[in-house]
N, C-alpha and C positions, 0 to 999 in steps of 0.2 A: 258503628260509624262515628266517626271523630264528631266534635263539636266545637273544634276550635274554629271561631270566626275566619279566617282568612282562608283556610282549606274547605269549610263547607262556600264560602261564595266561590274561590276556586271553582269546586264539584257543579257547582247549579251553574256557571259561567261555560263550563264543558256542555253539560248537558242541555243550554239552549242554544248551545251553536251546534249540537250535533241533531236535536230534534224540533227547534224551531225556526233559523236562519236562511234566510234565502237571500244571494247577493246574484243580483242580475244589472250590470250596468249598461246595456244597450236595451232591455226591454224591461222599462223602468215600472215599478206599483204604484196601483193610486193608493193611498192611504184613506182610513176611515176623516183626518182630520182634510182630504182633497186634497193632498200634496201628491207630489210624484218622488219617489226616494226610488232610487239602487239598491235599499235594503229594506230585508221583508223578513218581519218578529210574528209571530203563529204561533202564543202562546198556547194555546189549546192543550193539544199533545207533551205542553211540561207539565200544566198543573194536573194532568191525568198519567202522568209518569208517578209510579209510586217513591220512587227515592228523589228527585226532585220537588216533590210534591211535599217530603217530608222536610228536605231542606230550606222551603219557601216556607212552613211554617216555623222554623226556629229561625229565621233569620226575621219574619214579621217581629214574632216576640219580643226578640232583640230589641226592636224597634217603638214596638208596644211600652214596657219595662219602663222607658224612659220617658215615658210622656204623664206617667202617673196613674190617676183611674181615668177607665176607657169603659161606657156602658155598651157601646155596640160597634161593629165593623161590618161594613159592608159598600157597594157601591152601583152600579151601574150596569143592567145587563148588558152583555152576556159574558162577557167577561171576569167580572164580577161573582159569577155566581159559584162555578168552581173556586174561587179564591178565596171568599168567602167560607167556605165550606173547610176548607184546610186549615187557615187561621180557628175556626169555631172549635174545629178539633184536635188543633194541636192545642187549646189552651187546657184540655186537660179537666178532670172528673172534680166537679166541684165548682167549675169555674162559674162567674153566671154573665159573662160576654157572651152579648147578643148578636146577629146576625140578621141584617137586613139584605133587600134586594129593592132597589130604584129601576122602573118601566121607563124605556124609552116612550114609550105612549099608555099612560092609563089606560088602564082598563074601564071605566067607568065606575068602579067599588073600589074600596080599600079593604085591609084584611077584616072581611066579615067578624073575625072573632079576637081579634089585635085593635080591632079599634085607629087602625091606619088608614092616613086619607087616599085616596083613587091617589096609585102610582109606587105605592108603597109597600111592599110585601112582607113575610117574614117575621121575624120577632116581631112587640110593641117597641114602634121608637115613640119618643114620649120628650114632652119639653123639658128642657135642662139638661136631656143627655147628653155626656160627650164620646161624640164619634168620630172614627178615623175612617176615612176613607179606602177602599182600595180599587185596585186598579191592574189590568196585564199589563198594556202599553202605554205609557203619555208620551205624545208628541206635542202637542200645542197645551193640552192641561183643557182644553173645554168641552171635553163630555163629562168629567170629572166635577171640572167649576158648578155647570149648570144642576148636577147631582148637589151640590154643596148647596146651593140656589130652595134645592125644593125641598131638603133636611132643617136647612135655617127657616124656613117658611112656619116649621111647625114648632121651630123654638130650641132645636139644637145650635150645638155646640161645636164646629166640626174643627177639629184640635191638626190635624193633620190628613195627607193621604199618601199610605203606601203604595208604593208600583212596581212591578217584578222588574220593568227595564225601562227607562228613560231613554228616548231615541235623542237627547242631547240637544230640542229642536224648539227649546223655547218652554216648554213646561214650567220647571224651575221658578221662571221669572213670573208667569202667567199665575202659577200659585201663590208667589212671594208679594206680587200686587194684590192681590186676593184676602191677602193675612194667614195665608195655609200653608204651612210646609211640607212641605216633600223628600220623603223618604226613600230614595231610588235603591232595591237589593242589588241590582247591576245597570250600567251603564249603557249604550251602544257603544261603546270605546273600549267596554270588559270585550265586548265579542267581534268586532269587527276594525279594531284598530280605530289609530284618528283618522 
C-alpha cells in the first residue's frame, strides 16, 4: 500500500464514507455534543477496519513527527480506546510511546500498579509528560478539553490533539482558545461535501 500522504487520506476518506457516514436530513442525530446534525460519523467500524486502521496510524504519525518528543497518546473513552491502540502500534518495536485511557466517570482507583489517580488507566502518565490527545470525532472540542482538564491536573503537558474527523462545528476554535491544536486526518467537508 502507497504511503504517499494525499492517496492514503484519499483511501481513509473512502473508507469512512463507505463504513461510517450516515446522511439523513429529515430524520436528523443528536449528537454526543446534544446538537442535532443531518450527518452521522460512527467511527467505531474504521478504526476496527484493518486497512483503515493502518491508514489512521500513519497518518497520526505524520502528525506525531512534527510536534517533537511525545511521552504518551491517548484520550477519552470510548473512543479513544481503539485509537489509541493503533497509534501505540503503529509506532513500532522499540518505541516507548505510551498509551493512556481517560474514564468518563472514575472508578474510585487509579491504576493499582501505574500509580494513576481514579480516572486514569493504562500506561504511567507522570508529570512533565507531553501528551497528545486523541480523539474519533470533535464537534465542539469539549469531551476532549475536559480530558486535557484532568491530564494538566496531574502536571502534563497536552501539546496537541488528534481526531480522525472534524465535523467542521466549532472544535478548531474551542481548542485554539484552549492553547491546543488540532490536528484533523479528515474533515466533514473530505466526506460530505460543503
Amino acid at each position: 500500500m502507497a504511503h504517499n500522504p494525499s492517496e492514503v487520506k484519499l483511501q481513509l476518506s473512502e473508507n469512512v464514507k463507505r463504513l461510517a457516514y450516515l446522511y439523513s436530513p429529515d430524520d436528523q442525530f443528536t449528537l454526543a455534543s446534544g446538537r442535532r446534525s443531518s450527518h452521522f460519523f460512527d467511527m467505531k467500524p474504521v478504526m476496527m477496519d484493518p486497512e483503515s486502521a493502518h491508514l489512521i496510524g500513519i497518518m497520526a504519525h505524520e502528525i506525531l513527527k512534527g510536534l517533537g518528543e511525545v511521552n504518551a497518546v491517548g484520550g477519552l473513552e470510548l473512543g479513544a480506546v481503539p485509537l489509541t491502540g493503533i497509534v501505540i502500534a503503529k509506532s513500532g518495536k522499540g518505541s516507548k510511546l505510551r498509551g493512556f485511557i481517560v474514564r468518563k466517570e472514575p472508578k474510585g482507583r487509579g491504576g493499582r500498579k501505574t500509580g494513576n489517580p481514579p480516572g486514569i488507566e493504562g500506561s504511567t502518565v507522570q508529570e512533565g509528560d507531553r501528551v497528545v490527545l486523541l480523539e474519533d470525532v470533535t464537534t465542539t472540542g469539549g469531551s476532549a478539553i475536559k480530558c486535557a482538564d484532568v491530564l494538566e491536573e496531574v502536571g502534563c503537558h497536552v501539546i496537541g490533539c488528534i481526531t480522525i474527523l472534524d465535523r467542521e462545528e466549532g472544535g478548531v476554535t474551542a481548542f485554539r482558545e484552549r492553547g491546543i491544536p488540532l490536528f484533523p486526518l479528515l474533515r466533514k467537508s473530505d466526506i460530505a461535501g460543503n
